[in-house]
C-alpha positions as CSV (number, residue, x, y, z in Angstrom):
1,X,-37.7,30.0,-19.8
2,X,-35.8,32.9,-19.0
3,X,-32.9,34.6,-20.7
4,X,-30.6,34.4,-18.1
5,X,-31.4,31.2,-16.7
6,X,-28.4,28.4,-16.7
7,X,-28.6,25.7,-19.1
8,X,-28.8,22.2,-16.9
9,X,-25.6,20.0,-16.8
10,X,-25.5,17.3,-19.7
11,X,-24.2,14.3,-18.1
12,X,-20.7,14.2,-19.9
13,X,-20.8,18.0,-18.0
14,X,-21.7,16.3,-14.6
15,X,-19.2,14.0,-14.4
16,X,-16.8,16.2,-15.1
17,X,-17.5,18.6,-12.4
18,X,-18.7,15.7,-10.2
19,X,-14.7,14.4,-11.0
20,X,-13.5,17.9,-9.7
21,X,-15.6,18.1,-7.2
22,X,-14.1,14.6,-5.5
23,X,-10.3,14.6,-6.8
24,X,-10.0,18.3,-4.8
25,X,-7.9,19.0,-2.0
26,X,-10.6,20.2,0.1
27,X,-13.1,16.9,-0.4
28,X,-9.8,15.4,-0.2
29,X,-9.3,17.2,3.5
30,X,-13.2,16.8,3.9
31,X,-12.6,13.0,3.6
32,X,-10.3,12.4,5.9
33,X,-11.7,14.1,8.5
34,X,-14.9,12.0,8.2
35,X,-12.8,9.1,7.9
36,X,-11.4,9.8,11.2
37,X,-14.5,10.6,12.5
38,X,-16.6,7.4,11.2
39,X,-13.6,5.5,13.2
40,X,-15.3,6.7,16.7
41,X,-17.5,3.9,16.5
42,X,-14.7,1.7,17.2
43,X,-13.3,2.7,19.8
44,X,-16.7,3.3,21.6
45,X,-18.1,-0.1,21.2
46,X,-16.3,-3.4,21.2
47,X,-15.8,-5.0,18.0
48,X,-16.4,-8.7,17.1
49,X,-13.0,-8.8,15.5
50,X,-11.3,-7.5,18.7
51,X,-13.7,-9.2,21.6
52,X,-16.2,-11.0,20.6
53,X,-16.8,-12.2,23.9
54,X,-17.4,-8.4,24.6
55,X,-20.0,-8.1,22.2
56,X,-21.9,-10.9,23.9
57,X,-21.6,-8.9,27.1
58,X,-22.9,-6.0,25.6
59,X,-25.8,-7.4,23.8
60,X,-27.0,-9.0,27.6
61,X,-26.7,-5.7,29.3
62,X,-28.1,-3.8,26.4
63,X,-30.6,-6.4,24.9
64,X,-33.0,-3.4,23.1
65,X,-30.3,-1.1,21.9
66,X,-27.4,-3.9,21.2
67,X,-29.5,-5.0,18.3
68,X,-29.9,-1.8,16.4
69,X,-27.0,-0.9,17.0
70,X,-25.4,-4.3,15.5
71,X,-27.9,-3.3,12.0
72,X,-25.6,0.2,11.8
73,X,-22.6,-1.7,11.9
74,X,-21.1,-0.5,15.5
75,X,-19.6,-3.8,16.1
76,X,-18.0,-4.5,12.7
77,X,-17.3,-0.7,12.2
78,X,-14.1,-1.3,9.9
79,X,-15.7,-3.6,7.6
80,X,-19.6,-1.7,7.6
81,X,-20.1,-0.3,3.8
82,X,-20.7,3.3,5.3
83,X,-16.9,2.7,6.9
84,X,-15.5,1.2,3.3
85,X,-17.6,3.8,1.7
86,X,-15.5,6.8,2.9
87,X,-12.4,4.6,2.7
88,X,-12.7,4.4,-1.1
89,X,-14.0,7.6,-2.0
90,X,-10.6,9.0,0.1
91,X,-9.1,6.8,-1.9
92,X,-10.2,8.0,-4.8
93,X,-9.9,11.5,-3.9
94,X,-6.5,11.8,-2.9
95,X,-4.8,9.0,-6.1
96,X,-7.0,11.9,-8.6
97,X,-5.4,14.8,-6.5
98,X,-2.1,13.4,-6.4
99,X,-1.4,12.3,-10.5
100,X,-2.1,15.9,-11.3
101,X,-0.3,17.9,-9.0
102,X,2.3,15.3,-9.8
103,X,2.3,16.1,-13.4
104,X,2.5,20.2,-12.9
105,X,5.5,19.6,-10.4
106,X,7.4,17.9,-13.0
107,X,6.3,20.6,-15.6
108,X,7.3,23.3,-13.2
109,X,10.9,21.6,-12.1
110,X,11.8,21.3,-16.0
111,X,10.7,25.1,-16.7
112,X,13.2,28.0,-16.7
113,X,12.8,30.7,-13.4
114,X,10.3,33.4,-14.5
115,X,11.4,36.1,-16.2
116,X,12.3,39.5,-14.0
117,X,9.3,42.0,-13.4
118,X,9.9,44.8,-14.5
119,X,9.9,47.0,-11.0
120,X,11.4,45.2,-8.9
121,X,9.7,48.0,-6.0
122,X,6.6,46.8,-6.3
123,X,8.1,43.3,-5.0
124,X,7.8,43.1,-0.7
125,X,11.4,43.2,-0.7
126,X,13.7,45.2,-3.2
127,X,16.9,46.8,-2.6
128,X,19.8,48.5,-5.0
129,X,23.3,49.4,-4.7
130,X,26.3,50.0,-6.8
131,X,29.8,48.2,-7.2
132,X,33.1,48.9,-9.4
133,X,32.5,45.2,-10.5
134,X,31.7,44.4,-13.9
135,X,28.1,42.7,-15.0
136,X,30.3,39.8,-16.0
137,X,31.7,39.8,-12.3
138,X,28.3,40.7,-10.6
139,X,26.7,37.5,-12.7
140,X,29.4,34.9,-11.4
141,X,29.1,36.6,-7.4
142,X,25.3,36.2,-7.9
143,X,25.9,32.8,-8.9
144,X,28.0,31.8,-6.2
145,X,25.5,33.8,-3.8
146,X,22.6,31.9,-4.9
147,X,24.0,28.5,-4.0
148,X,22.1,25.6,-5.0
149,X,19.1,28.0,-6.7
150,X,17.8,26.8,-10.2
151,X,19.6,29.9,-12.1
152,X,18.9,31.5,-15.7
153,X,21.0,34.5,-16.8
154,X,19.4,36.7,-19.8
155,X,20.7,39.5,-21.7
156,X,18.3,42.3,-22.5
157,X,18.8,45.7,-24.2
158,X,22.4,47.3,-24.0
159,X,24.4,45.9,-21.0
160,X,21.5,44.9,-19.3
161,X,21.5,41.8,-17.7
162,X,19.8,39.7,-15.5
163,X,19.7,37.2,-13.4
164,X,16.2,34.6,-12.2
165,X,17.0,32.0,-9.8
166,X,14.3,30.1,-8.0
167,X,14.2,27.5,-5.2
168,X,12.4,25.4,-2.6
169,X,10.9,22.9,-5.3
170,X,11.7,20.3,-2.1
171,X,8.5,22.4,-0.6
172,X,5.9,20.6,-3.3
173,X,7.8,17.5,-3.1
174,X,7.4,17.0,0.5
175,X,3.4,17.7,-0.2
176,X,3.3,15.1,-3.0
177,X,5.2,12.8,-0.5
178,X,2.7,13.5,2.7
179,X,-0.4,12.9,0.2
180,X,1.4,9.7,-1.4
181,X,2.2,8.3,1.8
182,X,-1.5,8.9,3.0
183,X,-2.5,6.9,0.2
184,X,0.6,3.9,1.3
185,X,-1.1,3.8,4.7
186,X,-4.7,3.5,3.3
187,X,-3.3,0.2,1.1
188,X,-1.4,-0.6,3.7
189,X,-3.9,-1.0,6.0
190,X,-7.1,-2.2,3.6
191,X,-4.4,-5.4,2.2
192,X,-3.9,-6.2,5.6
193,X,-7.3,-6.0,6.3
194,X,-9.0,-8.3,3.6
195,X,-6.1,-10.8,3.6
196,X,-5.1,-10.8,7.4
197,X,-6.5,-12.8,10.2
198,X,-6.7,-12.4,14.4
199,X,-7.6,-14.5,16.8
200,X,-7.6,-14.9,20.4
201,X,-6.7,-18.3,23.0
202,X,-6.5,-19.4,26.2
203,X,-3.9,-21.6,27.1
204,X,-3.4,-22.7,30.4
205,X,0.1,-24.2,32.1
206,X,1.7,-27.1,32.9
207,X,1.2,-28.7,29.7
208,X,-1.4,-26.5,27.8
209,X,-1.4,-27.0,24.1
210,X,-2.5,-24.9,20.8
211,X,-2.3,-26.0,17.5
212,X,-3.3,-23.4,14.9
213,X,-6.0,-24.5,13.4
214,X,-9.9,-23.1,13.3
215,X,-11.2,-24.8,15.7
216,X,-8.4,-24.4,18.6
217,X,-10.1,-20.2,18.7
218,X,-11.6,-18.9,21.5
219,X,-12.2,-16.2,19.0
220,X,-11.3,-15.5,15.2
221,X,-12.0,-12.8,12.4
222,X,-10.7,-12.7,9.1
223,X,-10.1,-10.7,5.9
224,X,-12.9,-11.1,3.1
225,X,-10.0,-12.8,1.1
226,X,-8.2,-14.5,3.6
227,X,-8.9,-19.0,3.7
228,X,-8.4,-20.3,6.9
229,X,-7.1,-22.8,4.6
230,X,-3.9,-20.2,4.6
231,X,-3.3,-21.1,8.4
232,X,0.5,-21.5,9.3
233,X,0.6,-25.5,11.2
234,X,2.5,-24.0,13.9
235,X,1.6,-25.7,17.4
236,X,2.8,-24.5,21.2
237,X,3.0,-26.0,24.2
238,X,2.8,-23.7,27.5
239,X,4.8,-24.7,30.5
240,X,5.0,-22.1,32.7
241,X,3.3,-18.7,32.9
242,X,4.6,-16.1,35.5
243,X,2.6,-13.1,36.7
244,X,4.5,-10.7,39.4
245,X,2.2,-8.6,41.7
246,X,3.7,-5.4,44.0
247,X,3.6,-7.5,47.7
248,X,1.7,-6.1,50.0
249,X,2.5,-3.5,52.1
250,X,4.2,-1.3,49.6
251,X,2.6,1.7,48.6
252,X,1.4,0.3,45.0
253,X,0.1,-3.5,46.6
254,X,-1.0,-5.3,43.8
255,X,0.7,-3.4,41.1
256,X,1.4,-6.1,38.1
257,X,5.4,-5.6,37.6
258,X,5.6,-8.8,35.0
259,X,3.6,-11.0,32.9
260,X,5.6,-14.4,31.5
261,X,5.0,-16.8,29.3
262,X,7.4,-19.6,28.3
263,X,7.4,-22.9,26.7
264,X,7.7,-24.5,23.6
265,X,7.0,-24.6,19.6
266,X,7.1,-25.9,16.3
267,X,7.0,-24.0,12.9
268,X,5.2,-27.2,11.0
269,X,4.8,-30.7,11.9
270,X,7.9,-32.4,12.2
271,X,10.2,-29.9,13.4
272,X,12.4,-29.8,16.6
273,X,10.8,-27.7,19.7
274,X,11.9,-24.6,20.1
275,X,11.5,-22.3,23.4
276,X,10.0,-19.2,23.3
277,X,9.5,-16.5,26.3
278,X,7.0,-14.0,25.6
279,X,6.5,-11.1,27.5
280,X,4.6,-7.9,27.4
281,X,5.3,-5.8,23.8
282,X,7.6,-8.2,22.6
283,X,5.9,-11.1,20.8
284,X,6.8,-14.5,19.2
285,X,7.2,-14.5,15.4
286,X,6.3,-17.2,13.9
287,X,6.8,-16.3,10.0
288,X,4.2,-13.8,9.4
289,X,2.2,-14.3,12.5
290,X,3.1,-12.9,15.6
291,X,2.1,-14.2,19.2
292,X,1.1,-11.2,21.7
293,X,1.0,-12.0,25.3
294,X,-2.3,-10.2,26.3
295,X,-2.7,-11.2,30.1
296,X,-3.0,-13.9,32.3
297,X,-5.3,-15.6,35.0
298,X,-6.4,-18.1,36.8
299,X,-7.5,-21.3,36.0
300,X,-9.2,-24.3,38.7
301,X,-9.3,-27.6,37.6
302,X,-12.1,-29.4,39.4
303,X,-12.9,-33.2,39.1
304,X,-16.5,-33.5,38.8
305,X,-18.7,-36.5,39.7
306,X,-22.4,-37.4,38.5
307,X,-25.2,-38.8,40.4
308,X,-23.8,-42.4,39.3
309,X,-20.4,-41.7,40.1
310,X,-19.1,-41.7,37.1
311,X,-16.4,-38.7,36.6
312,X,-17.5,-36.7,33.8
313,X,-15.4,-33.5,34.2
314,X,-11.8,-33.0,35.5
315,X,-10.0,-30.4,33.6
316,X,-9.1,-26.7,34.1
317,X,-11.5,-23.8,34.0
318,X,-10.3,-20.3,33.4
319,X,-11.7,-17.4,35.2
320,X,-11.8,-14.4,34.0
321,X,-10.3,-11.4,35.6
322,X,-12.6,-8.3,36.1
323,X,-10.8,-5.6,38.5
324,X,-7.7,-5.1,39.2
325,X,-7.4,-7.7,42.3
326,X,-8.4,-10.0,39.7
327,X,-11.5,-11.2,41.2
328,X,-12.6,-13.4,38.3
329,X,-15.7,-15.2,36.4
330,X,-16.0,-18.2,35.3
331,X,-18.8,-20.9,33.8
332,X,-18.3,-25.0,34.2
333,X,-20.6,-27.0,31.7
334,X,-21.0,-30.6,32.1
335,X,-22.8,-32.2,29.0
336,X,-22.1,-35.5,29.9
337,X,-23.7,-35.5,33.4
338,X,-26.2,-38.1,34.3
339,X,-29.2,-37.8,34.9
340,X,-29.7,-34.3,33.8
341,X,-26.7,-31.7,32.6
342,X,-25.1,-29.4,34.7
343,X,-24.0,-25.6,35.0
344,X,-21.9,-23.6,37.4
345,X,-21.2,-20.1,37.1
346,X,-19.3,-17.9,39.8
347,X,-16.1,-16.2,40.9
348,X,-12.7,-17.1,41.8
349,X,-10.8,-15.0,44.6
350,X,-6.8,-15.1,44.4
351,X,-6.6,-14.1,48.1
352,X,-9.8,-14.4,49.8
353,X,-10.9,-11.8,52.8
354,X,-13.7,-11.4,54.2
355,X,-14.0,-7.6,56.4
356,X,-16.1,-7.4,59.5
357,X,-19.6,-7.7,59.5
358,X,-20.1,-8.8,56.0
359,X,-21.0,-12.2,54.7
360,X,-19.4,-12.3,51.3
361,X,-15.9,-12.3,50.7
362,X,-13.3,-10.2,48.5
363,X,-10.3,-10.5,47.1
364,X,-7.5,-8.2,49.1
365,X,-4.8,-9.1,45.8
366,X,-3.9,-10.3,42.7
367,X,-1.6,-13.0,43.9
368,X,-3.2,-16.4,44.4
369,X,-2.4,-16.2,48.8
370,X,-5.9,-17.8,49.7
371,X,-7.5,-18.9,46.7
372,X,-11.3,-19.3,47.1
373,X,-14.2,-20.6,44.5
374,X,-17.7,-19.7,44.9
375,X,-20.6,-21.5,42.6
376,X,-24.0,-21.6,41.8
377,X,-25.4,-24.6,40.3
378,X,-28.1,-25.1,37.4
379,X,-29.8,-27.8,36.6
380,X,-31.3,-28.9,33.0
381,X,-30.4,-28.6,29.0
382,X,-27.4,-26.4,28.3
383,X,-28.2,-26.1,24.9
384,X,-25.3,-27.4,23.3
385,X,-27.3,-30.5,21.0
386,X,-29.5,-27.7,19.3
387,X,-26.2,-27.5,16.3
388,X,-25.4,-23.5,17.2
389,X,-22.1,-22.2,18.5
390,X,-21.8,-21.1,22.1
391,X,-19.4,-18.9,23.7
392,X,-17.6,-20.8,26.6
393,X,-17.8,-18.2,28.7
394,X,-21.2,-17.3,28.6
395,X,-23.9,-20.0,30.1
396,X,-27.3,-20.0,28.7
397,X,-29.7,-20.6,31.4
398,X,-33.0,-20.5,29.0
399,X,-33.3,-24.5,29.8
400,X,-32.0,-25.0,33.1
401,X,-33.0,-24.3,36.8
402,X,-31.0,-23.9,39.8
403,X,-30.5,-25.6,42.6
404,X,-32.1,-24.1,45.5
405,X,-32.0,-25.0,49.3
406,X,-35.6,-23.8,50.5
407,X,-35.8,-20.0,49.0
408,X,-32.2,-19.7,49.1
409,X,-29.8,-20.6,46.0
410,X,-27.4,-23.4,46.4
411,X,-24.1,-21.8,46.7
412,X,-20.7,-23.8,47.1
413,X,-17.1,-22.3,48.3
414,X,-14.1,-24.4,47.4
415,X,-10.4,-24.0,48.4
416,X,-7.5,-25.8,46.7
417,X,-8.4,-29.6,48.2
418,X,-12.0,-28.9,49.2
419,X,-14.8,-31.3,48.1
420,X,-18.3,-30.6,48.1
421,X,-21.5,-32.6,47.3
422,X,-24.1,-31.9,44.6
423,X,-27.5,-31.2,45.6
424,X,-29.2,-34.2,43.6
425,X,-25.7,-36.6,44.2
426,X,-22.3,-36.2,42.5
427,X,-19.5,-34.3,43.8
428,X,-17.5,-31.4,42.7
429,X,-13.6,-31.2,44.0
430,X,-11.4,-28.5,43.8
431,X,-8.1,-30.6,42.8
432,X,-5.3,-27.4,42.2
433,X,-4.8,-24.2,40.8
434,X,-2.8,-23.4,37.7
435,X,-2.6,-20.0,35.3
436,X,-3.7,-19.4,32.0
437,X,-2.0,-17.1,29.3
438,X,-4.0,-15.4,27.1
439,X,-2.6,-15.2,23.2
440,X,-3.4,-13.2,20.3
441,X,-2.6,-14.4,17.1
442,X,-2.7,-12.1,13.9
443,X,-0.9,-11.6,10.8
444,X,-1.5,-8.8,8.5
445,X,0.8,-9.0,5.2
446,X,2.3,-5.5,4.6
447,X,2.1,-5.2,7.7
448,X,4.9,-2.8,7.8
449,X,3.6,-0.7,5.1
450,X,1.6,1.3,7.1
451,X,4.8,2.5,9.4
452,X,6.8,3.2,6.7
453,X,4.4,5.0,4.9
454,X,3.6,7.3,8.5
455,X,7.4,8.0,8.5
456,X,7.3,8.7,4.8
457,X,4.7,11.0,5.7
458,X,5.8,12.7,9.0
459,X,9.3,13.2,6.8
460,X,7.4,15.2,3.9
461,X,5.6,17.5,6.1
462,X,8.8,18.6,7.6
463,X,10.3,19.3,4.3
464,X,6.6,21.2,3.0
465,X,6.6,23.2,6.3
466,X,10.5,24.4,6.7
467,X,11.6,24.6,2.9
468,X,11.0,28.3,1.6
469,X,10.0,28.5,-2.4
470,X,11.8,31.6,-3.1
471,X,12.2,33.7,-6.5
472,X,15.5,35.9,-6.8
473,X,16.0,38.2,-9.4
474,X,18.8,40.3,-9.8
475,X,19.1,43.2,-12.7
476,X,22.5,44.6,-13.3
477,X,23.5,48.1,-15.4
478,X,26.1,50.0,-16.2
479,X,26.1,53.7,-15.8
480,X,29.3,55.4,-16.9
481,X,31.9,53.2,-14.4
482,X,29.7,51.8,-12.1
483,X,27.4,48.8,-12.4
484,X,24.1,49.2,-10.8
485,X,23.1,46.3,-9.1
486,X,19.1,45.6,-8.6
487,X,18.1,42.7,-6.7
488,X,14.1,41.8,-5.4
489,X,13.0,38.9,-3.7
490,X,9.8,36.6,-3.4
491,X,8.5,34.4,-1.6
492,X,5.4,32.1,-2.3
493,X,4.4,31.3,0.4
494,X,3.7,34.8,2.7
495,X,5.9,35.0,5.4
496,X,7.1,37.8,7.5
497,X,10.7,37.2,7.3
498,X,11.6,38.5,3.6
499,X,13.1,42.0,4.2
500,X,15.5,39.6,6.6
501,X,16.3,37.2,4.5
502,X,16.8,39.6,1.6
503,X,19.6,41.5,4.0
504,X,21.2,38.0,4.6
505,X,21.5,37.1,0.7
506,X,22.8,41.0,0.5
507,X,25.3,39.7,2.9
508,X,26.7,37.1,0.7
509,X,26.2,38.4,-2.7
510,X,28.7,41.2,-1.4
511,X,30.8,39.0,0.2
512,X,31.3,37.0,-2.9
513,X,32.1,40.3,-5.0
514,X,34.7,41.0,-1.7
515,X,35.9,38.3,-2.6
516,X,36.3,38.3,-6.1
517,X,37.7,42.1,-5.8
518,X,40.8,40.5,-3.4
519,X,41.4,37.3,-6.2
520,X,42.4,40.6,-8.3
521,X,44.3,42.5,-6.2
């Protein structure tokens, strides 16, 4: 082993400098930026917690990638351990930056100013001059010039004396705030996040009903800690949903220019209705949880008959909307048909068109002006008694074969009123039309930690970039009747406007011994 070599770190040594390493600014900086970074994912990809139906999407147009992806955690980035990883080290990082710093600020406001160099021309900005004042009367003007300034007069040899005044200790309190409030947000968000819940619903008018409770969800996500046990027992009733569309003939036709949804609800069981209008950005509040509008659509009810003529389906079906006319998707299953179950899967068309010389049609606008269904029909098991959970909107066609007429697929077209016969008997009747709202339910407790903590923030960072932390020192003499006045300046934090600001507190130290001189007069 050689003489110079470095002995190897003991592991009380390691930590130590592994404990540096993490609680500086830098890995603190370092940190955050990969935090922001590791939250790409997210908005790249849909997440199960936002769109589950999204996911499901993704995973049948990507079917090879989707699931190596879903292993890295690209659809749960927020709660993936490599997310939570980073979240907790920043964590770490900025709480061990922050206690320390916090501690030397508090040292540092208690301490007196430094003592005066002793050439004050090595300083970036110095000056001198001379006055018939006295030191005594130089002392109080310096005071007076030096405002709110942290001040500490000494007396050296002979009639020396001087003057240390510092300021702009608001600088490092406004960088202790911005770190703290980093650290707010991060709880903020992370409480919210383990004991907060958000889920989605489709309610549709005239009557449509939610009662919050587990199973009502289209979707749902929770907190680790969060029991759906925890669920507010409010219920709502929808009676009317209004969507407005530009009219045609304007230059933005089928702009949306309002989305409405009114009705009634009830805090707990027992209570009197209440109304509630909910538009676009401004939710309902029910306690904690709040109600967003997210968008509306249309939803068909058809009245379907089996092969025995039995009815055994007459509800409504929302469609989903996929461009902007909203030309919409939608699946029918019909467990209970006889002698074999029954899909449909198609589109709806708020105002039908169909353009020269092609066979399918489109929809011209939003507005429902010519509403038009069109469905394919499958045949089989749907794959609803196997026990697992299927998405509504999604119709698994493993089991089931459609209808065909000769090599051509069975399609039917239904307007508002139309009836149409099943391939192998039964009917299917388009009754009426009604619209669907779209909720989103969530509460998040401390939920407005996280803006208070940003505005705590944003407010420190001014403070840290405009407050100056200055040093003043002023030295005063007396040769023979004069007093010899020395004053320097610094600033710790390099800027180029010293030599200015020294000439402005020149300004006002004279003014103040102007004024002093006419007091005597």
């Amino acid at each position: 082993m050689s003489d110079n070599a470095v002995p190897a770190l003991g592991r009380r040594e390691f930590t130590r400098w592994f404990w540096r390493q993490l609680t500086s600014m830098r890995t603190a900086l370092m940190l955050l930026l990969l935090l922001a970074i590791a939250a790409v994912p997210g908005s790249l990809y849909p997440q199960r917690g936002v769109d589950a139906r999204a996911v499901e999407n993704y995973f049948l147009d990507h079917p090879q990638l989707a699931p190596f992806l879903d292993k890295l955690g690209m659809f749960a980035v927020y709660s993936s351990p490599w997310f939570s990883a980073v979240y907790l080290l920043l964590m770490v990082s900025l709480v061990g930056c922050i206690l320390p710093r916090s501690f030397v600020y508090l040292k540092a406001v208690r301490a007196r100013p430094p003592r005066a160099p002793r050439n004050f021309a090595r300083l970036p900005a110095s000056s001198t001059f001379e006055t018939d004042r006295t030191p005594d009367e130089v002392v109080a003007a310096a005071r007076e010039a030096l405002g709110r300034s942290r001040v500490d007069v000494v007396d050296r040899d002979g009639d020396v004396r001087e003057v240390s005044a510092e300021k702009g200790f608001l600088r490092e309190a406004g960088n202790l705030v911005f770190h703290v409030s980093i650290v707010v947000v991060l709880i903020g968000v992370a409480v919210g996040t383990l004991y907060g819940y958000r889920g989605s619903v489709i309610v549709t008018d005239d009557g449509g009903q939610f009662a919050n409770s587990l199973p009502q969800y289209d979707e749902f996500s929770s907190g680790t800690l969060f029991s759906t046990d925890d669920l507010p027992p409010f219920a709502l009733t929808l009676d009317q949903v209004t969507a407005r569309f530009q009219p045609f003939g304007s230059p933005q036709a089928g702009a949306p220019r309002e989305f409405r949804a009114a009705g009634t609800y009830t805090a707990r069981p027992g209570d009197a209705d209440r109304r509630f209008d909910i538009t676009v950005n401004h939710p309902l509040s029910v306690g904690s949880t709040s109600i967003y509008l997210l968008g509306q659509g249309y939803a068909p009810v058809f009245k379907i008959t089996d092969a025995q003529g039995d009815v055994v389906f007459d509800d409504a079906v929302p469609f989903l909307p996929a461009d902007p006319t909203y030309t919409s998707n939608g699946i029918i299953k019909v467990p209970d048909a006889k002698p074999e179950q029954l899909g449909f899967q198609g589109f709806f068309l708020p105002t039908a068109v169909t353009q020269d010389g092609q066979e399918l049609s489109t929809s011209a606008h939003p507005a429902a002006a010519n509403p038009l269904v069109g469905l394919n029909v499958w045949h089989g098991d749907l794959g609803l008694d196997d026990g697992r959970s299927q998405s509504v909107f999604i119709l698994d066609k493993s089991k089931m074969t459609q209808y065909k007429n000769g090599d051509a697929n069975v399609r039917i077209s239904l307007q508002p009123g139309m009836t149409a016969d099943l391939p192998d008997g039964g009917t299917i009747e388009f009754t009426e039309l009604r619209q669907f709202a779209r909720f989103q339910i969530s509460s998040s407790p401390l939920v407005k930690v996280p803006l208070f903590g940003i505005v705590a923030g944003l407010l420190g960072l001014m403070v840290s970039l405009t407050v100056k932390p200055r040093r003043t020192w002023i030295r005063t003499r007396r040769e023979g009747s004069r007093t010899v006045v020395d004053v320097a300046v610094l600033d710790r934090v390099p800027r180029d406007d010293l030599p200015a600001d020294l000439d402005d507190f020149l300004e006002r130290f004279k003014d103040a011994l102007g004024e002093k001189t006419e007091e005597k007069a």
